[in-house]
C-alpha angles and dihedrals in degrees: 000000000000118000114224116193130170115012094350099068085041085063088035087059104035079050095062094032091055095038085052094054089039092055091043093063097046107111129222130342096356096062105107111206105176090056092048087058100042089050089047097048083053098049091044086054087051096043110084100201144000089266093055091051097047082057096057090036083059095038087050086053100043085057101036096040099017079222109108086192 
């Protein structure tokens, strides 16, 4: 499995965050859900602490939304 450090595991994490709120608000049939835990369970394994991942949860639904409330 490839190890990402620096800026890379920044854009490896705002990825996942962002494609797990993307999937979640897919509505229906297309929402794959096995996907979305598996991401999540990638991205809890690479988040250090609770602040860290309020900061990629904001970053997902500024991008997604375009809303950081």
């Amino acid at each position: 499995m490839a190890e990402f450090a620096g800026r890379d595991l920044h854009l490896v994490k705002k990825a996942l965050a962002i494609a797990v709120l993307a999937i979640e608000r897919q509505p229906g049939p297309f929402q794959s859900s096995s996907d979305q835990t598996d991401m999540k369970a990638l991205l809890e394994d690479l988040i250090e602490n609770d602040s860290e991942l309020a900061h990629y949860a904001r970053a997902a639904r500024i991008a997604v939304t375009g809303d950081p409330t």
